[in-house]
Structure formats: structure tokens, C-alpha cells
C-alpha positions in Angstrom: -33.6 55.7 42.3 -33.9 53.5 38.9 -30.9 55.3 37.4 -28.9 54.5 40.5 -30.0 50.8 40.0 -29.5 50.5 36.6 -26.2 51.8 37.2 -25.0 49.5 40.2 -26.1 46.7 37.2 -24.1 48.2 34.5 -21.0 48.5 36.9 -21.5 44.8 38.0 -21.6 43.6 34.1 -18.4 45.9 33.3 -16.6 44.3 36.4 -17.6 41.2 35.4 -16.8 41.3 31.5 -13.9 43.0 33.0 -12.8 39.9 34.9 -13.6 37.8 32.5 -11.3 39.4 30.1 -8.3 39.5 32.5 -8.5 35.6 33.2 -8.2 35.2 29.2 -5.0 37.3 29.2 -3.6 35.6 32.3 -4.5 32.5 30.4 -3.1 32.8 27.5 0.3 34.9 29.0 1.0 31.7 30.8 -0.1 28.7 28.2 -2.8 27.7 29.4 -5.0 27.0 26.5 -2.3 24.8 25.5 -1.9 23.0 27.9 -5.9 22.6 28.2 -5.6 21.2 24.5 -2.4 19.3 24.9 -4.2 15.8 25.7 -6.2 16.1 22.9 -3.3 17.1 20.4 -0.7 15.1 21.4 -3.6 11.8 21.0 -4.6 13.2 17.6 -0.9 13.5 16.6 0.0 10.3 18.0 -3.4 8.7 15.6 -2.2 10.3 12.6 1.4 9.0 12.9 0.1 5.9 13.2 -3.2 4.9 11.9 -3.8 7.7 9.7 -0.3 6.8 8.3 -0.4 4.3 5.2 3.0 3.0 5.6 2.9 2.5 9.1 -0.3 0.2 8.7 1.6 -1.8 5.7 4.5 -1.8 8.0 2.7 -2.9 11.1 0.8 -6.0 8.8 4.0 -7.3 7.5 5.5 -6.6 10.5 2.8 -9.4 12.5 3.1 -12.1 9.5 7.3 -11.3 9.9 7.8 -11.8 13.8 5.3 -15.3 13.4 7.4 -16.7 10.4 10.3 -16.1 12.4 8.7 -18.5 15.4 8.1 -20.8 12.6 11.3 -20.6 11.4 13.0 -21.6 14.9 10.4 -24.3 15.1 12.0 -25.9 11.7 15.2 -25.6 13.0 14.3 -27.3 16.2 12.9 -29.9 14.1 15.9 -30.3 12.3 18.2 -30.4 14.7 16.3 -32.5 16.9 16.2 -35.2 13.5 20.3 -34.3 13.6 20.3 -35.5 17.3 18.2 -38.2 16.9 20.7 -39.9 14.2 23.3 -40.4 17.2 26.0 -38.0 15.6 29.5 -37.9 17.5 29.5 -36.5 21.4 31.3 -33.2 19.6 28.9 -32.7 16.7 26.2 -33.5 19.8 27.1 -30.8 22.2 26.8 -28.3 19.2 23.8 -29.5 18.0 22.0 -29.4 21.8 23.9 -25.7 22.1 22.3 -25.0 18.4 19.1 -25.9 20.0 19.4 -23.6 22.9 20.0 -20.6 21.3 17.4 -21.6 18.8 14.7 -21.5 21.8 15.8 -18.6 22.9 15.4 -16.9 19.9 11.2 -18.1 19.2 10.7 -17.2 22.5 11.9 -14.0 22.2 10.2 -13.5 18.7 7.2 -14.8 20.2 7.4 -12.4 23.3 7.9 -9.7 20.8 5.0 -10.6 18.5 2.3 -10.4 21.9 4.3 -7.5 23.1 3.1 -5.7 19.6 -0.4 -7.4 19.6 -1.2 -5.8 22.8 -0.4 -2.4 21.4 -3.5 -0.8 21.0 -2.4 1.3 17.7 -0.8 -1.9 16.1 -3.4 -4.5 17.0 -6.3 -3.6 14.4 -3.4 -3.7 11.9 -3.0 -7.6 12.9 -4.7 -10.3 10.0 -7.8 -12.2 11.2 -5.7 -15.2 9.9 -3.0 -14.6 12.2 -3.3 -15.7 15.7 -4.1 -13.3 18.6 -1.3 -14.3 20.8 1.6 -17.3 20.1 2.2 -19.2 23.2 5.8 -20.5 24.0 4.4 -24.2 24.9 3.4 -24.6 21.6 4.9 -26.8 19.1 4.0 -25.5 16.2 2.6 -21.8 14.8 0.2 -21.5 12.5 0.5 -18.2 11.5 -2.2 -17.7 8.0 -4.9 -19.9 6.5 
């Protein structure tokens, strides 16, 4: 009667290491592990393209201090022009000079849209100087964009 016991126990282990070895192989034959690790590649890949990668955090900090200097740059301009305006030019050279300004406007807030778009990104943000702002609002009239 203990042989017969012993052997019903053995059988059940074999069937079960059996099994256990079966759902491996259909694992593997269809990709499974792979795509049980593909999350967790695909995020490791993605963090050493980026913030593993030297040039892409030199890139990303110049980037930041590049799209504010641009919004600084169109709020010069604006400046300028306005000063052009101001000095009652001719109704031709005025109508250029307000059409100037449009397009100027539309430019900052564009670079400024851009600049919070990149800010928000969560692999580009810790690559964003203290000194710089956070986010550049479109009401303002003038960026300060370092110390």
C-alpha cells in the first residue's frame, strides 16, 4: 500500500514538472517572454536614448536656453517696431510695420508654446536650468530666461 502511494505522488510530480515544462515551450514558441519583457525594454531603451545619452542632455539644455532667447528675441522686435510705429511713419511703411508685428507675435507664441510643450516632457524636463523659467506665459511682456 506505501509503494502504491508513493507512486500515485511521483506520477503527480512528473505530471506536474511535466506541465510545467510544456507551458515554457508554448511560451517561448509563441513570444511570450518577450512580450512579458517588452514594457520594461522598450522604457529602458527609451532612458538610454535619452538620459543616458550625453548629447541628447547637452542638446536638450541648449535646446531650453534656444526656444526662450528666441521669445526674447520677438519681444525686441516688438519693441522696435512698436518705437517704429510710434514715430508716425507713412500709412505704407505703417501697414508693414503693424503686419511685421503680426507675424512677429505669432512667432513668440509659437516658440513659447513650443518651449512648455518640451518642459512638460518628462525625459527633457530635468535637463531644463534652474535659472530658466518653468513655463513662459504668452501675456507676458518680457522673458527672463537666465540669472
Amino acid at each position: 500500500m506505501f509503494k502504491e502511494g508513493s507512486r500515485a505522488v511521483g506520477y503527480s510530480i512528473l505530471g506536474i514538472v511535466v506541465l510545467a515544462v510544456l507551458t515554457l515551450i508554448a511560451i517561448f514558441a509563441f513570444g511570450g517572454v518577450s512580450q512579458l519583457t517588452a514594457g520594461f525594454r522598450g522604457e529602458t531603451d527609451k532612458k538610454n536614448r535619452t538620459e543616458g545619452n550625453g548629447a541628447f542632455r547637452v542638446a536638450s539644455y541648449e535646446e531650453f536656453f534656444d526656444l526662450c532667447a528666441s521669445v526674447q528675441t520677438a519681444e525686441q522686435q516688438l519693441v522696435a517696431l512698436q518705437e517704429e510705429l510710434e514715430a508716425k511713419p507713412s500709412a505704407e511703411r505703417a501697414e508693414k510695420i503693424r503686419t511685421s508685428m503680426t507675424a512677429v507675435k505669432a512667432s513668440r507664441a509659437e516658440s513659447i508654446s513650443t518651449y512648455n510643450s518640451k518642459a512638460t516632457q518628462e525625459h527633457r524636463v530635468a535637463f531644463q536650468d534652474a535659472d530658466l523659467p518653468y513655463k513662459l506665459n504668452v501675456t507676458d511682456q518680457e522673458t527672463q530666461c537666465a540669472a
